[in-house]
N, C-alpha and C positions, 0 to 999 in steps of 0.2 A: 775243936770247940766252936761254939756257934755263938754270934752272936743278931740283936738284930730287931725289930721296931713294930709298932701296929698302928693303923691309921681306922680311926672308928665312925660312921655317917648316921648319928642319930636321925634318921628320918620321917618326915611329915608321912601319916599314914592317911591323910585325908587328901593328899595330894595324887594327879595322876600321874601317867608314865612311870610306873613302877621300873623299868628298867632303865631308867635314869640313873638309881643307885650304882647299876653294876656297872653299866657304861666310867659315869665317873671315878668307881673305886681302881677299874680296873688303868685307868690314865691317871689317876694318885698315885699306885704305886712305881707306875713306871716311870711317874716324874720324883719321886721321894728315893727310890733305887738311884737313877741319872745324877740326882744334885749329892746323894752321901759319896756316890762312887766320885763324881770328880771330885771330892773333897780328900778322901782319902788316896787319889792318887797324885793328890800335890805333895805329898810324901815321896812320891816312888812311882814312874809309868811298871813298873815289873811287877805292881802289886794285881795279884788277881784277888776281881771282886766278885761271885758268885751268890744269889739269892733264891732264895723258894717261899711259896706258901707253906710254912709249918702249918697254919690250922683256921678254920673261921669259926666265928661264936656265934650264940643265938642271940635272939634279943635286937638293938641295932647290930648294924652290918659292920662288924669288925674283919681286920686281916691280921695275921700275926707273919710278916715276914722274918725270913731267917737269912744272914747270912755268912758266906764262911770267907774269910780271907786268909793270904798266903804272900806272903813276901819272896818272890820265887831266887834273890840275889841274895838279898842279907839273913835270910830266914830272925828277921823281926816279931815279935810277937805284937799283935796289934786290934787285939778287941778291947784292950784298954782306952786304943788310937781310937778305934770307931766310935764308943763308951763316949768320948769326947765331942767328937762330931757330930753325935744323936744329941748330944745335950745342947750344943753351942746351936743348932738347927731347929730343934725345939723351941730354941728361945728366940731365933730371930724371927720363924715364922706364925709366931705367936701376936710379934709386935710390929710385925713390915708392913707398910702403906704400899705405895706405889713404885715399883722400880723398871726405871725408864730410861735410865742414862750409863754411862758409865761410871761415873760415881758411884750410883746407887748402885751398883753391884757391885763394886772392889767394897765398898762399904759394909754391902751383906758379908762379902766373904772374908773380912777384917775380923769383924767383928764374931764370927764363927770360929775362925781360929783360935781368935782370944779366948772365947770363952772353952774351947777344946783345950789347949794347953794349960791353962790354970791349973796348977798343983798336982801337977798330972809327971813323974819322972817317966814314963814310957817316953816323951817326947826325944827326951837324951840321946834314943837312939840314933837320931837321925841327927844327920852335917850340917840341915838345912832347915829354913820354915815351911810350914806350907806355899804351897803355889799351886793354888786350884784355877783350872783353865776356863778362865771368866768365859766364855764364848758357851762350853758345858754347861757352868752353873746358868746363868740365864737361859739356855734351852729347856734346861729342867726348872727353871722358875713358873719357866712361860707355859708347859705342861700341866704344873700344880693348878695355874689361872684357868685355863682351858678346863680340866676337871671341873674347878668351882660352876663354870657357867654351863655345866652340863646337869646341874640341878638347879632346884628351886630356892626363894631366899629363906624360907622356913626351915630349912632343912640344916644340922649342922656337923660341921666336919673337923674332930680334933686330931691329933698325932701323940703317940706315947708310948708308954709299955703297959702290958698287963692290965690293970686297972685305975693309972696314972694317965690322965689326958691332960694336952694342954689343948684350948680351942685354936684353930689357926683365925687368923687375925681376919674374919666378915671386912677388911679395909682391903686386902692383901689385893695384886695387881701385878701380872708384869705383862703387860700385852704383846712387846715387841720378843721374836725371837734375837737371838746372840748376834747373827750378822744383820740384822735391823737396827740393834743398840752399838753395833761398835765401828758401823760405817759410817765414811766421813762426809759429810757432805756434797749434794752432784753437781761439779762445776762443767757447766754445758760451755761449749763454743763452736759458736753458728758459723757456717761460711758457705760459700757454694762451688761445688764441684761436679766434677763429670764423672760417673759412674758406667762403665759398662756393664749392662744386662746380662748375666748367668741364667738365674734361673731365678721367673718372678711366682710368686705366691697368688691363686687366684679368689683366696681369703683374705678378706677387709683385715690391715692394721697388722698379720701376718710378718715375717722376714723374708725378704727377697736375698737372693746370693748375688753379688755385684764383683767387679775386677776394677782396680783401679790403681796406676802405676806409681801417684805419686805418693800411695799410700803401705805402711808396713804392719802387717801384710799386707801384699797386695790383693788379693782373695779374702772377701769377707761378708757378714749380713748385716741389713737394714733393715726396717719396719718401716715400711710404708703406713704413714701419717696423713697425707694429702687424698682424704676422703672423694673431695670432688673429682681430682684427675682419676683416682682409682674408678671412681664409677663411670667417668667415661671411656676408659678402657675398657674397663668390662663390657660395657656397651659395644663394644667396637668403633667405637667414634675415636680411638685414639690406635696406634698400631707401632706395634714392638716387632720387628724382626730379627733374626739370630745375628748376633753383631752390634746392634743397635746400643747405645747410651741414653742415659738419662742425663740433662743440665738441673741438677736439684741445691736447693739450697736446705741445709742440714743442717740437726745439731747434735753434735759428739760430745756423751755427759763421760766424764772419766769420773771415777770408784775408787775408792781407796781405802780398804780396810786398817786403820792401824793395827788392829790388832795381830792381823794376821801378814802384815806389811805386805799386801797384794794391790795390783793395780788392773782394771779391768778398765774398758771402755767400750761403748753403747751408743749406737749412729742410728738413728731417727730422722727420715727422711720428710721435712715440715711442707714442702712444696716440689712439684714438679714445674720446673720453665718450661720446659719443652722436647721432645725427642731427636736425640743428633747422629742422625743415619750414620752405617758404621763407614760410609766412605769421605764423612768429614766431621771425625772423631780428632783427627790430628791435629790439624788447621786449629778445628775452633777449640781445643787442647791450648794450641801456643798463643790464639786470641788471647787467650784468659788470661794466661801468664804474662804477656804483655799490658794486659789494660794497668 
């Protein structure tokens, strides 16, 4: 059995770029497919979610997707579940303003469920609540936004069945993608060190490959940031030999996604002091550590 949604683009026909419409139909449904599927697989990752074009209509530019889902562990019956999900999705992107934080998206997807489970026993089956993986739904938010700005403001874009539309919300927004909205803030810390020379990049702002022992790993890349020293190298006016070190002073932003509880970190090379031939790398190594 099928079940499954239509998104409809009543279009300005006085307007140019006629392929504007398909452009953006075609990245609605890819973002309206992305946000039901993670919805429905906060049920169950073993749910397969499966959709197609059943059919387009004349007149505006309608899509009628189909889709078929399958419980492949509990063998759940769950177009009642989706049933829920179209409804609860209808309704938020009807009235969403701007979502840009993480709130605003555990928010949406609160609020979706709620209205999904409402008097609804197919819920029963399952142990648990939903848990849709907020990092998805805002990818697929961010999608729906992207379509919108692939048209004109005249032009308008509901979501529905059959011949039931509701308008999506002319306010609606979500600019940032998933790992834009759910990473933490980049806490830089400068300091200066000695870097040996791998292999430089002879592209402005680029990453150089650097060795550096007191660092873990010790094997890693930089961005060269120091525009002026870069260009006097390029010039030849500055000179790198195989071995050779940089004394730079840098800054290391570390990343932290909570959501994804990952730690990343990011070395930006702000200045070069100067070049330290590789036969007094050591020495002016233990200067430092001493000063």
């Amino acid at each position: 059995m099928s079940v499954g949604y239509s998104i409809r683009i009543d279009f300005d026909k006085t307007e140019g770029r006629p392929e504007r419409v398909f452009h953006a139909m075609a990245v609605y449904i890819e973002g309206f497919n992305e946000l039901q599927e993670a919805f429905i697989k906060g049920y169950g990752k073993d749910i397969e979610f499966i959709s197609s074009l059943n059919s387009t209509r004349e007149g505006s530019c309608i899509a009628d997707i189909g889709t078929k889902l399958k419980d492949k562990i509990r063998n759940a019956k769950l177009n009642n579940i989706f049933d829920g999900i179209y409804n609860g999705v209808r309704k938020e992107i009807a009235t969403a303003n701007k979502i840009d934080s993480e709130s605003d998206v555990r928010t949406f997807v609160d609020n979706v469920y709620t209205t999904a489970s409402a008097n609804e026993s197919s819920f029963e089956q399952f142990t648990c609540e939903g848990d849709a993986h907020l990092i998805d739904v805002a990818d697929a938010l961010n999608k729906i936004y992207k379509a919108k700005g692939m048209l004109s403001p005249s032009d308008l874009v509901q979501f529905g069945r059959e011949l039931d539309f509701n308008d999506i919300n002319k306010d609606f927004s979500c600019p940032r993608t998933g790992d834009q909205i759910f990473e933490d803030t980049v806490q830089p810390f400068p300091s200066k060190e000695v870097f040996i020379v791998r292999r430089p990049s002879y592209v402005e702002n680029l990453q150089w490959d650097f060795e550096c022992n007191t660092r873990k790993p010790k094997n890693f890349s930089a961005k060269m940031l120091d525009a002026k020293w870069f260009k006097k190298w390029s010039n030849h006016e500055e000179q790198i030999w195989p071995g050779d070190a940089l004394h730079v002073q840098v800054r290391t932003k570390r990343r932290t996604n909570k959501l994804k509880k990952k730690t990343s970190y990011e070395t930006e090379i702000l200045k070069v002091i100067r070049v330290v031939p590789q036969s007094e790398i050591e020495q002016f190594t233990l200067d430092l550590e001493n000063d």
